[in-house]
GUTOR-300266 format. One record per residue (C-alpha): z, y, x. Coordinates in steps of 0.1 Angstrom, whole numbers, padded with zeros to 4 digits, always signed. Each point is the difference from the previous one (the first is absolute). Layout:
N
ZYX...
This chain:
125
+0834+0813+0836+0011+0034+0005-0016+0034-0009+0006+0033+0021-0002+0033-0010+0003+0033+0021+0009+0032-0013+0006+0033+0016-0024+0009+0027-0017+0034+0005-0002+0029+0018+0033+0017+0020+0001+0023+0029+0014-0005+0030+0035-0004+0002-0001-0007-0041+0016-0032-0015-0013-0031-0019+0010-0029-0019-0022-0028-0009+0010-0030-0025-0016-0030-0003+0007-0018-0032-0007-0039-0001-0002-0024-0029+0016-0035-0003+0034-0012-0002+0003-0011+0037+0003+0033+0018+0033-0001+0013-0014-0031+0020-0025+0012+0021-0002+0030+0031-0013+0034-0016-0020+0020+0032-0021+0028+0005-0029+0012+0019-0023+0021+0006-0038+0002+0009-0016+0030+0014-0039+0004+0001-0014-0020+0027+0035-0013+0013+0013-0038-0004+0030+0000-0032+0034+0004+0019+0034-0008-0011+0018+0029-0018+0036-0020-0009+0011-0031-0020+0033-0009-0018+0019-0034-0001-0005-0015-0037+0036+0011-0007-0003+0032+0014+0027-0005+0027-0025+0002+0030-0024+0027+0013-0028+0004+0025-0014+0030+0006-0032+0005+0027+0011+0025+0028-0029+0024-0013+0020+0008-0034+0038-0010+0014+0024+0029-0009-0030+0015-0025-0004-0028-0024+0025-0023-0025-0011-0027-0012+0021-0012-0031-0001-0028-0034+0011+0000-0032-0002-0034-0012+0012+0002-0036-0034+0024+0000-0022-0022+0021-0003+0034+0018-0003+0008+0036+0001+0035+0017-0014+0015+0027+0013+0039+0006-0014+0017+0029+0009+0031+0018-0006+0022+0021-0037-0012+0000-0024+0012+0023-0040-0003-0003-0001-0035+0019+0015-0013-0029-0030+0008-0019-0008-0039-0011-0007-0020-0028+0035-0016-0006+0002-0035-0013+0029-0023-0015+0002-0038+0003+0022-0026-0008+0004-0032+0018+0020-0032-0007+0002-0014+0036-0001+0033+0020+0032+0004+0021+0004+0002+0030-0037+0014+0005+0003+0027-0023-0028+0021+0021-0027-0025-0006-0024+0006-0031-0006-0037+0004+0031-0005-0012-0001+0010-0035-0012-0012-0031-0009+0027-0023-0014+0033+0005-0003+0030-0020-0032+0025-0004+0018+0028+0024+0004+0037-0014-0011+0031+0026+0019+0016+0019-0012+0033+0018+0020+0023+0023-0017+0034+0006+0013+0021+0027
């Protein structure tokens, strides 16, 4: 079993920056796929970006490419999620999750096993 926790959202203007964190419990998380998304009101959850359980690999949705790094600290069961240059369509709730058998459909919320609550984030213009 493993328990995620976001941290970090809130309210930036356009342009501003952000990083979220996700902490998860359990001695396995250097085993399993760490990914974001996002879910705004009314819309279906999309794929933000995920990271290879050693960190060596990223994916990045074309939406956020060149805007967003995803990154892991595994010796902190930590991952990151700093975004830039945000711009009000970003406004979303923003989710982490962890999956054990995820690659290579890193995209698909199917695909993973644990989910965290998902902090705000809000972009005003």
């Amino acid at each position: 079993q493993v328990q995620l926790v976001e941290f970090g959202g809130g309210l930036v203007q356009a342009g501003g920056s952000l990083t979220l964190s996700c902490v998860a419990s359990g001695r396995t998380f250097s085993s399993y796929t760490m990914g974001w998304f996002r879910q705004a009101p009314g819309k279906e959850r999309e794929f933000v970006a995920a990271i290879s359980p050693s960190g060596g690999r990223t994916y990045d949705a074309d939406s956020v490419k060149g805007r967003f790094t995803i990154s892991r600290d595994n010796a902190k069961n930590t991952v990151f999620l700093q975004m830039s240059s945000l711009k009000p369509e970003d406004t979303a709730v923003y989710f982490c999750a962890a999956g054990a058998d995820t690659l290579p459909y890193y995209y698909s919320p199917a695909r993973y096993d644990y989910w965290g609550q998902g902090t705000q984030v809000t972009v005003s213009s």
